[in-house]
C-alpha positions in Angstrom: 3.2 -0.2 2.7 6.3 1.2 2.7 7.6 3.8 5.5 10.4 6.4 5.4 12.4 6.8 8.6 11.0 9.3 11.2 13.0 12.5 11.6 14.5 12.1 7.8 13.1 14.0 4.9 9.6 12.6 5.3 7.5 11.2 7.7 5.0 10.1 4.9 4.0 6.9 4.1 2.7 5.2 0.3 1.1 3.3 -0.3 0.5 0.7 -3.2 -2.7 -1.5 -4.3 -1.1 -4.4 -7.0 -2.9 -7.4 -7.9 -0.1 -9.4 -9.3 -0.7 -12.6 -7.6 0.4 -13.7 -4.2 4.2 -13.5 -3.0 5.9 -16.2 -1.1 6.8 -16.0 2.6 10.2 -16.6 1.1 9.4 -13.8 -1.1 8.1 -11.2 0.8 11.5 -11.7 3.0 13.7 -11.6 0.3 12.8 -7.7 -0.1 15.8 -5.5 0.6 14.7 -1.9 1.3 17.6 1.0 1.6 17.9 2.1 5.1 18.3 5.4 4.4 15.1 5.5 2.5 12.6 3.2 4.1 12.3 1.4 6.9 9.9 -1.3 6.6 7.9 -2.9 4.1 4.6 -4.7 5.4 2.2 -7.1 3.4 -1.5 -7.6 4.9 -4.3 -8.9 3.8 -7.2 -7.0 2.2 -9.4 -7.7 4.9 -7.0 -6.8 7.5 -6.1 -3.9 5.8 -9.6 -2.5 5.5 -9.6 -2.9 10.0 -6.7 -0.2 10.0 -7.6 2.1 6.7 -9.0 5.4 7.4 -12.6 6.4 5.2 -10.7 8.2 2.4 -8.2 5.4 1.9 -11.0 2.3 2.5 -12.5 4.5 -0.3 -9.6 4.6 -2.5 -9.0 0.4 -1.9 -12.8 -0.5 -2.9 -12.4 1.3 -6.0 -9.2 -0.5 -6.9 -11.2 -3.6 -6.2 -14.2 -3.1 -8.2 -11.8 -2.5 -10.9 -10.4 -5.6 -10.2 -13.4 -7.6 -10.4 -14.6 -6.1 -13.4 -11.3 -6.5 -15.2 -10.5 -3.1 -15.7 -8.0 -0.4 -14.4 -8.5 2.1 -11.2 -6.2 5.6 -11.4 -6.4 7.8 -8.2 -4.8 11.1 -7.2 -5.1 12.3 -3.7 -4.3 16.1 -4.9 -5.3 17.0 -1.3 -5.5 16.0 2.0 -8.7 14.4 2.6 
């Protein structure tokens, strides 16, 4: 998840679902972000995740992860709030 800084252009966050394998602790701390454009990066667990995701968005991961589990690809637009 990454976060813009409050008060800047956008208060918005975005989020991405990527199942490219697992990342290091060394990894995931090597991440620079620029300052100016975010302000933190966070990496959670599915499982953990799904405790803090509202409806629409637990909606959105469960798709991702059927399409996951059946080998295939998952595209979603939000083209409105939900």
């Amino acid at each position: 998840m990454l976060r813009a800084p409050l008060g800047q252009r956008t208060t918005h966050e975005i989020g991405f679902i990527v199942d490219g394998g697992r990342l290091t602790r060394r990894q995931i701390g090597s991440i620079v972000l620029d300052p100016n454009e975010h302000t933190e990066v966070d990496d959670k667990s599915p499982d953990v995740r799904k405790k803090e995701m509202s409806t629409h968005s637990l909606t959105r991961l469960q798709a991702a992860t059927r399409a996951r589990h059946i080998r295939s690809i998952c595209h979603l637009e939000q083209t409105a709030l939900p």
